[in-house]
N, C-alpha and C positions, 0 to 999 in steps of 0.2 A: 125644794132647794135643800142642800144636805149642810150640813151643821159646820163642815168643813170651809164653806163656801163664803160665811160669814167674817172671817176675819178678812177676806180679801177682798169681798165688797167695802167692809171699813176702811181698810187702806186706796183702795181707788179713788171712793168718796173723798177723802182728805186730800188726794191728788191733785183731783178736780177742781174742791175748793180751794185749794191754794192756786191753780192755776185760776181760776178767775177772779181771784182778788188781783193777780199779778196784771191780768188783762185790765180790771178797773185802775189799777195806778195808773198804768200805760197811756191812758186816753188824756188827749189835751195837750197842753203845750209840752214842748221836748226840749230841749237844750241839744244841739250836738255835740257828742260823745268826742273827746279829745281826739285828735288824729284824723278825725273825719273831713271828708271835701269842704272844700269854703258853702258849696250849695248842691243843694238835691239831684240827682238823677238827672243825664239829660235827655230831653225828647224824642221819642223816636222820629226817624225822617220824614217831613211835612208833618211835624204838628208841630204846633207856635209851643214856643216855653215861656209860661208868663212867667218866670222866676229869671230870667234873661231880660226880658222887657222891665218888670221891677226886681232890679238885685239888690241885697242885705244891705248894701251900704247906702243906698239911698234911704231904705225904709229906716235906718238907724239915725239919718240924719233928719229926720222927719220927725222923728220919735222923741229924739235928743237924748237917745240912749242905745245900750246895744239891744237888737233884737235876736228872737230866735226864731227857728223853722215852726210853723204850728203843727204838727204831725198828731195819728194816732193811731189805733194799732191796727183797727181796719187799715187804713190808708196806708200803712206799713207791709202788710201783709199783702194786699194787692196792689200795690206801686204804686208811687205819686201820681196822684193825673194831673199833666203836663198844664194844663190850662188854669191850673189854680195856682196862684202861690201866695200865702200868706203866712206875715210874722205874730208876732205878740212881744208885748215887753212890759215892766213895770210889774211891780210885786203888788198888788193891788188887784182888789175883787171890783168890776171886773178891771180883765188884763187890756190893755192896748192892742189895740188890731189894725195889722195894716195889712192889707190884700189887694190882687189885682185878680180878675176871675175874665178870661178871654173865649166866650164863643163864636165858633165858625158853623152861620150860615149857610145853606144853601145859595144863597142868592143875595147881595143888596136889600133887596126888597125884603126878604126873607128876616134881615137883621136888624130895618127898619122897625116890622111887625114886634118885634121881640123887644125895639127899646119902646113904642108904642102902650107896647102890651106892660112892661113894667113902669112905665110913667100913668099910667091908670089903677097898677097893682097898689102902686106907692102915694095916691093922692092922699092921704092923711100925711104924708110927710111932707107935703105945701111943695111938689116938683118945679124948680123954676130954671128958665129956659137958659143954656150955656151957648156962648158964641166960640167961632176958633176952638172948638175941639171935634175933631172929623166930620163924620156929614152930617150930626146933630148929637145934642146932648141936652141930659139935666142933673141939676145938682137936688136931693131928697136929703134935705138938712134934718132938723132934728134931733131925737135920738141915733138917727140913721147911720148921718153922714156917710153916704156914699153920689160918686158919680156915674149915671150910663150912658155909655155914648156908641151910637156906630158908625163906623166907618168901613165901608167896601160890604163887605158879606162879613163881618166881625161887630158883635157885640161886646164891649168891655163894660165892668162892673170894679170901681175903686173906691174900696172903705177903708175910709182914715178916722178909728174910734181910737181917740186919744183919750178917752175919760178926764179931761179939764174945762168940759163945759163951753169949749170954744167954737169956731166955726171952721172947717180945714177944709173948706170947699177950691180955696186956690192951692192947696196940697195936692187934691185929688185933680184937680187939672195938669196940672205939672206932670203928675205921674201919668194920665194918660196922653199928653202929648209926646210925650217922652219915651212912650209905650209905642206908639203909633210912630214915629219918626223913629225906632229903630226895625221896627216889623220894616219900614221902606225901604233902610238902606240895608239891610242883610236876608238872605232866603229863610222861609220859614223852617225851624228843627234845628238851625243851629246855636 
């Protein structure tokens, strides 16, 4: 390497390191940039948008404050996928999280196995049985606080971590019946 070569290795190096500090800021909760859509990116045609199914203004009502988009810069960088949407709120470590996370099965059955499979994943979080939310569900109290439930060939997952030490397992029913009775009355993607 010639002598010459050395100052411009230093300046790339600094480059570099400031670009991944700027990446480490980046990660975690986002705030929407003034001017920006009320909500993220919509779905391409025939995939569910769970950010349609839970929109900001419900999670803020839930929250009892405003929420934001939870973004990071992966996620930035290759686009939101459509089947997750979660906020955060509350200036407090940790932050408040409310999220809806929607998979599509193969098959019924297929989605059955999946909420099966995470009520066995979750038995330290004491899974007890939900009535009237699709073709079955459980609430994983806890630390957890989340609900899964399926219905048809769709697996949903809804965490309501409010860090107040409560229980929001009728939160999380809400939002997926709520999720589920609009997937019904509208096509999927829009």
């Amino acid at each position: 390497m010639t002598r010459s070569a050395f100052p411009l290795l230093r300046r790339l190096s600094g480059l570099l390191a400031a670009a991944s500090l700027s990446l480490l800021g980046a990660c975690g909760p986002q705030q929407e940039p003034a001017g920006s859509p009320a909500s993220p990116a919509p779905a391409a045609a025939g995939q569910i948008d769970a950010c349609r199914l839970f929109p900001q203004s419900e999670a803020a009502a839930i929250a009892g404050e405003s929420v934001n988009f939870r973004t990071s810069v992966l996620g930035e960088a290759s686009g939101r996928d459509p089947a997750l949407c979660a906020y955060n709120s509350g200036t407090g470590e940790p932050p408040k999280i409310l999220s809806l996370k929607v998979t599509q099965a193969a098959s019924p059955e297929a989605a059955r196995r999946l909420l099966d499979t995470s009520r066995s994943l979750l038995r330290g979080a004491r899974p007890q049985d939900v009535a009237g939310v699709g073709d079955g569900a459980f609430w994983a109290g806890t630390n957890l606080q989340q609900l899964h439930a399926a219905a048809g060939n769709l697996h949903l997952v809804v965490t309501i971590q409010l860090q107040d030490g409560g229980n929001h397992r009728e939160h999380a029913e809400e939002v997926a019946r709520r999720a589920l009775t609009r997937l019904s009355t509208t096509p999927a993607g829009t």
